[in-house]
VEXTI-305318 format. One record per residue (C-alpha): z, y, x; residue in three letters. Coordinates in steps of 0.25 Angstrom, whole numbers, padded with zeros to 4 digits, always signed. Each point is the difference from the previous one (the first is absolute). Example, Ala and Ser with C-alpha at 12.3 -4.5 7.8 and 13.67 -1.06 7.14 Angstrom:
+0031-0018+0049ALA-0002+0014+0006SER
END
This chain:
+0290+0563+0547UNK-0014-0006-0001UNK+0001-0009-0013UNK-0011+0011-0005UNK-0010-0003+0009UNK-0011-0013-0001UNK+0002-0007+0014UNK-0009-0011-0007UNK-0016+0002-0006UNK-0006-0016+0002UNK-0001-0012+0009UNK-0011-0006+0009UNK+0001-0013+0004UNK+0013-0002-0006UNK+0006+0012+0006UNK+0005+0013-0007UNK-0006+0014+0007UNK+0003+0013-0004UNK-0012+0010-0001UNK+0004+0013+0007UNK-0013+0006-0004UNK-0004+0000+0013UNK-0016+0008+0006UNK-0002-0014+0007UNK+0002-0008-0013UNK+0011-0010+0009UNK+0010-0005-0010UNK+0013-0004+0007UNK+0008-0013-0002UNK+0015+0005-0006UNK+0008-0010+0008UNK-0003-0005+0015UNK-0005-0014+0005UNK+0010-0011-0004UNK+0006+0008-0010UNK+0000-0003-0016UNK+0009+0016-0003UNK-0002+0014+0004UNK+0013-0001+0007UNK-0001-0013+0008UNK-0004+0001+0015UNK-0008-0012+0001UNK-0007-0007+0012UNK-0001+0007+0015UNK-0013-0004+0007UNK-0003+0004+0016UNK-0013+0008-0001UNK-0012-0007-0001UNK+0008-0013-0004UNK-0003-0006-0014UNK+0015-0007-0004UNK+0014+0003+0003UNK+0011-0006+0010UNK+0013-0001+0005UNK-0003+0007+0013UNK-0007+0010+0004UNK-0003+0002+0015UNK-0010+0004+0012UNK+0002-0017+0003UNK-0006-0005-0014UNK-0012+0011-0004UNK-0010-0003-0005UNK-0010+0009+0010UNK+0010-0002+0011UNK+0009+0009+0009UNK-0002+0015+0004UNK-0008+0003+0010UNK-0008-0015-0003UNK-0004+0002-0014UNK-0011-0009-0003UNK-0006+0009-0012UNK+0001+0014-0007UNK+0001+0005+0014UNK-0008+0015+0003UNK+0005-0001+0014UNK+0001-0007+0012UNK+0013+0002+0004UNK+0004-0006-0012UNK-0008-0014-0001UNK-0013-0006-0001UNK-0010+0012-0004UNK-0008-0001-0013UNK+0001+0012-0006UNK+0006-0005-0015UNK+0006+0011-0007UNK+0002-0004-0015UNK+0005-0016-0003UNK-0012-0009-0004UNK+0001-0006-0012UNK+0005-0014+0007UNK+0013+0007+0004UNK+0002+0010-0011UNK+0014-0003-0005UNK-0001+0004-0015UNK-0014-0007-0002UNK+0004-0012+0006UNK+0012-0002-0010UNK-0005+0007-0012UNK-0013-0003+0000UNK-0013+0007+0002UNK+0002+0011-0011UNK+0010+0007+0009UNK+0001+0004+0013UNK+0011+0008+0012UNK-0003+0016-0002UNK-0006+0007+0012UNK+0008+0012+0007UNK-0012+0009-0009UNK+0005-0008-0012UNK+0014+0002+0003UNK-0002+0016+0003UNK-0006+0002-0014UNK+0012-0007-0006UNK+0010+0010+0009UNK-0010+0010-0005UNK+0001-0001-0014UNK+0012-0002-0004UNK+0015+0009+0001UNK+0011-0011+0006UNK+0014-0001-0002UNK+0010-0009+0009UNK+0010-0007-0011UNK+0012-0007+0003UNK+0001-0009-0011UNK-0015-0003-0008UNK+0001-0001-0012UNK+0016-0007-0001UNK-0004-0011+0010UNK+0006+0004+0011UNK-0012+0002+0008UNK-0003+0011+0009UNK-0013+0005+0004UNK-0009+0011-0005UNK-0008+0003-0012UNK-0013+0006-0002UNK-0005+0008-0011UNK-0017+0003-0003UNK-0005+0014+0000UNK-0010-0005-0007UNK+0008-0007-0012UNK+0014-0001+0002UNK+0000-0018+0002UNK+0009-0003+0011UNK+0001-0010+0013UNK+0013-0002+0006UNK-0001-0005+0014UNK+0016-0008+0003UNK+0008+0003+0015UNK-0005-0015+0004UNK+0003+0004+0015UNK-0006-0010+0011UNK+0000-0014+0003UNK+0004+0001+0015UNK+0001-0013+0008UNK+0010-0007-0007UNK+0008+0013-0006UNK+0002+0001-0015UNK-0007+0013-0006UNK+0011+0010-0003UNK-0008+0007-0011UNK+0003+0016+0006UNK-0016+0000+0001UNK-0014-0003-0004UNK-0013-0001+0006UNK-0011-0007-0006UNK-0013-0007+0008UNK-0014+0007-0001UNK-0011-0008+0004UNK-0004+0010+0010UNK+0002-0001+0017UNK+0004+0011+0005UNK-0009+0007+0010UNK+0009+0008+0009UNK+0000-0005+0015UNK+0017+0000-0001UNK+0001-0008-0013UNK-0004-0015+0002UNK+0005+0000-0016UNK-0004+0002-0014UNK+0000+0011-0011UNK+0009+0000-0012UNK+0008+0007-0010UNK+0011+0005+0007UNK+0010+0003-0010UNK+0014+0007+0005UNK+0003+0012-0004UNK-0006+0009-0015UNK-0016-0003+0003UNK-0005-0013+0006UNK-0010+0003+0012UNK-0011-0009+0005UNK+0002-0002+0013UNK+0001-0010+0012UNK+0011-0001+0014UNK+0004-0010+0007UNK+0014-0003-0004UNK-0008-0007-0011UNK-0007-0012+0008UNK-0011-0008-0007UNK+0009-0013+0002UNK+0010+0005-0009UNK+0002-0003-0015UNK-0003+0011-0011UNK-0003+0000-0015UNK-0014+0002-0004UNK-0004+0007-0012UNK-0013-0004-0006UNK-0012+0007-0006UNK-0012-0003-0010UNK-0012+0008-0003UNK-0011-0007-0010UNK-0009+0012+0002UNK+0003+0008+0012UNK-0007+0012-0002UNK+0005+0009+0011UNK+0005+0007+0013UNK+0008-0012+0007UNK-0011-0010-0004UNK-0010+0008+0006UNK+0000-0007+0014UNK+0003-0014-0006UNK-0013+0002-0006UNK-0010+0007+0009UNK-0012-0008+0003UNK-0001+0006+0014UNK+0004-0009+0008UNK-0002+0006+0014UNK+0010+0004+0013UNK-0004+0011+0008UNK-0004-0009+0011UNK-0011-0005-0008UNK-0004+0013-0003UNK+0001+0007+0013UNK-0001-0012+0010UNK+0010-0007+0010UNK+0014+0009+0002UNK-0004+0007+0015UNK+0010+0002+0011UNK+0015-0003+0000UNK+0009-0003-0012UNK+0009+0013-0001UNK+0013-0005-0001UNK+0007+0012+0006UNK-0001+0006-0014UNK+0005-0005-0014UNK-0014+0010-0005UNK-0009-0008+0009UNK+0004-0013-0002UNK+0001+0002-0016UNK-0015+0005+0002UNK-0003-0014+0008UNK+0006-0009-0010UNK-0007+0007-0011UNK-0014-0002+0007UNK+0002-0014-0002UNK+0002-0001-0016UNK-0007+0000-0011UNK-0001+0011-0007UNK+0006-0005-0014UNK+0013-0003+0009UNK+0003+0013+0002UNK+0012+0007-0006UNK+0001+0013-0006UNK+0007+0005+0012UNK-0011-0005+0009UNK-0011+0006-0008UNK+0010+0014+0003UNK+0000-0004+0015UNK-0014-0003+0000UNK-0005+0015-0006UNK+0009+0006+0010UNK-0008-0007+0012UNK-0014+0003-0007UNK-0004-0014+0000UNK-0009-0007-0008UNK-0002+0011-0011UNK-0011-0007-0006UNK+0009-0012-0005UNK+0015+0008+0000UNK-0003+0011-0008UNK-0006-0007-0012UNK+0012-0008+0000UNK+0009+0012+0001UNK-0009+0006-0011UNK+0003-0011-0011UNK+0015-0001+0004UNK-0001+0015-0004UNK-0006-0001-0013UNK+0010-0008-0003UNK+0012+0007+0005UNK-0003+0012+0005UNK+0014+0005+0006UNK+0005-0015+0006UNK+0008+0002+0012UNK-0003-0009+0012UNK+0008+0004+0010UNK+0008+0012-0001UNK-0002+0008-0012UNK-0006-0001-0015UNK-0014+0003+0000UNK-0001-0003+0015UNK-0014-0009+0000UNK-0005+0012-0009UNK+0004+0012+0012UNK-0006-0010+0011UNK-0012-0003-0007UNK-0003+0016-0004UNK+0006+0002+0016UNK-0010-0007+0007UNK-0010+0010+0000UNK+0006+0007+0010UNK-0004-0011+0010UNK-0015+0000+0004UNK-0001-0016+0000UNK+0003+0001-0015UNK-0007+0014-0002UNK-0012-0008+0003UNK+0004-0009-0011UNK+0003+0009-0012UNK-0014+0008+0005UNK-0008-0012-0002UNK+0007-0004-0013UNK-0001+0010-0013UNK+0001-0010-0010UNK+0016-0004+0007UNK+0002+0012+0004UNK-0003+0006-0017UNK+0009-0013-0003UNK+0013+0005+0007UNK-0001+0013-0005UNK-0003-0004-0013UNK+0014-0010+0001UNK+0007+0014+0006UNK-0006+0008-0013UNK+0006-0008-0010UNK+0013-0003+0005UNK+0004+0013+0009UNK+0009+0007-0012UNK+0008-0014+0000UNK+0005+0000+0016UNK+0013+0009-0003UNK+0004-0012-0010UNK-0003-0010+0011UNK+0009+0008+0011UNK-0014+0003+0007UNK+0000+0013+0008UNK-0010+0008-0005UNK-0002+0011+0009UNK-0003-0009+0012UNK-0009-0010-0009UNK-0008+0013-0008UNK-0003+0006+0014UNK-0007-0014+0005UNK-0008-0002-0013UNK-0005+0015+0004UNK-0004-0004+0014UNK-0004-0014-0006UNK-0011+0007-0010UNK-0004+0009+0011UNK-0013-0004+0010UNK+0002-0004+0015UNK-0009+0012+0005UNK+0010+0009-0009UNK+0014-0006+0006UNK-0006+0001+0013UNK-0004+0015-0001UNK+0015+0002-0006UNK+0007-0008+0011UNK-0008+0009+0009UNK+0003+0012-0005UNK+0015-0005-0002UNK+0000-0002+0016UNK-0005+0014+0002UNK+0009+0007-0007UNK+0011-0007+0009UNK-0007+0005+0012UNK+0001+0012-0004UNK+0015+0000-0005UNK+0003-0005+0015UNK-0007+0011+0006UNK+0005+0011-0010UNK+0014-0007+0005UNK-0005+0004+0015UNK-0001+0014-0003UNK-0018-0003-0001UNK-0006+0012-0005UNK-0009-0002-0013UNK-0013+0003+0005UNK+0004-0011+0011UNK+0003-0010-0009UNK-0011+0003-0011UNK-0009-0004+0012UNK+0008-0012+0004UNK+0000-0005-0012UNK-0012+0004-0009UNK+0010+0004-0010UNK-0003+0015-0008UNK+0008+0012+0003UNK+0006-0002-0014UNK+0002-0013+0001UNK+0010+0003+0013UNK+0006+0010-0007UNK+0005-0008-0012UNK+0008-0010+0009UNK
END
């Protein structure tokens, strides 16, 4: 079925990749760690481990047990604190067996491949017997398939029904202690993290390489900026919120750098107006690269925050003190705008903040003021209020009243 497509374009280091023509420039190993064929399922490494075993289990980790990990921990309740978020290179699986050349994907590296590419879940790859699922580029019809590898648990034997592939990335929820990865079960891959799949257990890992990055999911890699918001803002005052998973994701934010954060952090981060002049530069290149990537929820969701955050006045402030940015986004919006139907964007929604993004904040204000009058004055026409009444309640003209 797929004889027609490359699934093949070079080697690095002795390994074959497969350009999927990709924004970010990242070209993706065909087969995974310990594996010499497409179809093989190679080795399975616990996260953050850097060679394979016959057991995998809480008792022999690398970082330790849950709740006593001692590294890549965001939170107390799950070990010793030190805020690590992305493997260093010492404990970067892919690095360490394939040399410097290439490296484990990040959850941002792993999202444009999910992005870019049309799946399809295949019983039998290619006559070998294989299950797993294939991806095919958008961009130029190569291919990566991913084998149902399943999960080296304890001492159990994989049964090959799933796959889900390592990312480098810590996951920053308060209720996962895990990882991301490529969660493949189903017709589209997701990127995504839970429980069930504790860091102790084996998985394959899929490698990357990128001689010249030159895009969205290098961008944090390879800020200069090396600043936390404690530096920036001082010493975290009062208690630490851990009564909420929003508080406590603002808290372990305010203590990394701001290279380590992950797309969904820069997201998080707009929405809690917090160090604009360092976030939205960052959100601004990762625009002009890709201008509808989905984040969280949606396809062009960074792009709808971003626009958005107008509407609150600690990043009013912002765009009112920033032309040259705020001239940027409108310039990204501009050239892609005919192109958000394609991308499954909703227009309507993200044409109506790009009107109230161009506006000024004196001019949004006076339109939410008069928004709020002529909501008085529906509840007093409700209440049986004659005109004249409500004119002088309100301020609003006699005309005005009458076209409710």
């Amino acid at each position: 079925m797929f004889e027609e497509y490359q699934n093949t374009s070079g080697q690095i280091s002795g390994h074959d990749y497969v350009d999927l023509g990709l924004p970010s420039g990242n070209l993706w190993a065909t087969c995974n760690l310990g594996a010499h064929k497409l179809h093989e399922h190679g080795d399975y490494f616990a996260w953050g481990e850097t060679s394979p075993k016959k057991l995998y289990s809480n008792t022999n980790y690398k970082f330790g047990e849950e709740g006593s990990y001692s590294k890549y921990c965001a939170y107390k309740k799950f070990g010793e604190l030190d805020y690590k978020i992305i493997l260093e290179e010492m404990d970067d699986t892919a690095r360490a067996i394939w040399g410097d050349s290439w490296y484990m994907p990040t959850q941002e590296d792993m999202i444009e491949l999910v992005d870019h590419c049309e799946w399809w879940p295949v019983d039998d790859f290619e006559g070998t017997g294989v299950a797993g699922i294939v991806g095919i580029s958008k961009e130029n019809l190569n291919i990566i398939f991913f084998p149902f590898s399943g999960v080296c648990k304890e001492d159990e034997v994989p049964d090959y029904q799933y796959a889900f592939y390592w990312s480098s990335s810590l996951s920053t929820s308060v209720e996962e202690p895990s990882a991301y990865g490529l969660d493949c079960l189903g017709w589209t891959p997701c990127v995504e993290t839970n429980s069930y799949k504790a860091r102790c257990y084996g998985y394959p890992i899929r490698a990357i390489s990128n001689p010249h990055p030159k895009t969205y999911s290098k961008i944090l890699v390879e800020m200069k900026e090396q600043k936390t918001m404690e530096q920036v803002y001082g010493t975290w005052k009062g208690e630490i919120p851990t009564w909420t998973n929003v508080g406590m994701r603002y808290y372990n934010l305010y203590h990394v750098q701001v290279k380590d954060y992950s797309l969904s952090d820069i997201a998080f981060l707009i929405r809690q107006s917090s160090m604009q002049e360092y976030i939205m530069p960052v959100a601004i290149d990762i625009l002009r690269v890709k201008p509808f990537i989905m984040v969280d929820y949606d396809p062009g969701d960074l792009l709808g925050q971003v626009l958005g955050s107008v509407e609150d006045k600690g990043n009013a402030a912002y765009w009112e003190s920033h032309d040259r940015e705020k001239k940027e986004v409108m310039k990204i919006f501009e050239s892609c705008k005919n192109k958000m139907k394609s991308y499954g964007v909703n227009e309507k929604a993200h044409m109506k903040l790009y009107e109230d993004f161009c506006k000024g904040q004196a001019e949004r204000e006076a339109e939410r003021e008069r928004d709020e009058k002529l909501r008085n004055a529906k509840n007093l026409m409700a209440l049986g209020v004659d005109e004249k009444a409500i004119s002088k309640v309100t301020g609003l003209s006699k005309k005005e009243i009458e076209n409710l």
